[in-house]
C-alpha angles and dihedrals in degrees: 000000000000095000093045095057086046087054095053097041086056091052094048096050086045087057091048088054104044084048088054100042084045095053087039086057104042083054088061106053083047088059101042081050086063094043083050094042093051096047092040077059098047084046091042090039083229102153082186092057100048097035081057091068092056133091101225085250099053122132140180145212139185134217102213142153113245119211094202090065093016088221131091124275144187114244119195100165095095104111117191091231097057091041092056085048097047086051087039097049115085125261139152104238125082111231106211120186106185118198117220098189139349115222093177122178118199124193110178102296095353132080142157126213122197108192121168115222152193122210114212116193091205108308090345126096104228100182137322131224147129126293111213103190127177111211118196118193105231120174096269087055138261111355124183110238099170144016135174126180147193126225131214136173093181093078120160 
């Protein structure tokens, strides 16, 4: 009798795992869909495509060396909005951000997702760095809130 209720406890705990590592994982192919859906619109120059991965707060920084101070240097100028018209405004070039890898955490409506990165202006690599994104769950899905992000020439 006892064996049998320890079988069955432990049936029941393995169920319970494989549920949460299945909707884990299913969160994290929702929010990979978003990173994908915000870099297809850069490439496309679709502005509806990439303000659609954005939660309507979001906002966005960049880590960068700036050859006026020749230092780094913190930039928190980049608005989304200017940022979606600047995708969304013609030009000849294809701006091409290439993820290398996705590392994404997920705590109940919250995740962060570090992918390193390489930027191609057409067939030329322009810089390389790291995307930080925060990601909140509203009710209309994954929505980016937040992303901050490094800058390199030396890439290779």
């Amino acid at each position: 009798m006892i064996g049998r209720i320890t079988f069955l406890a432990l049936l029941l705990g393995l169920s319970s795992i494989c549920t949460f590592a299945q909707n884990a994982a299913e969160e994290e192919k929702a929010i990979k869909a978003v990173v994908d859906q915000l870099f297809e619109g850069m490439k496309k120059g679709d502005s509806t495509l990439v303000r659609a991965a954005f939660h309507p707060s979001a906002r966005m920084q960049s880590v960068l060396f700036s050859q006026k101070s020749q230092k780094m240097i913190l930039n928190t100028e980049n608005d989304v909005s200017g940022f979606v018209k600047a995708v969304g405004t013609p030009h000849k070039e294809v701006w091409d951000e290439r993820v290398l890898s996705y590392d994404i955490k997920i705590d109940g409506s919250l995740a962060t997702v570090w992918t390193p990165y390489e930027f191609w202006l057409d067939n030329k690599l322009l810089h390389c760095g790291v995307d930080a994104f925060q990601f909140y769950k509203a009710e209309n899905g994954w929505k980016i809130i937040s992303i901050a992000d490094t800058r390199r020439k030396n890439c290779k």
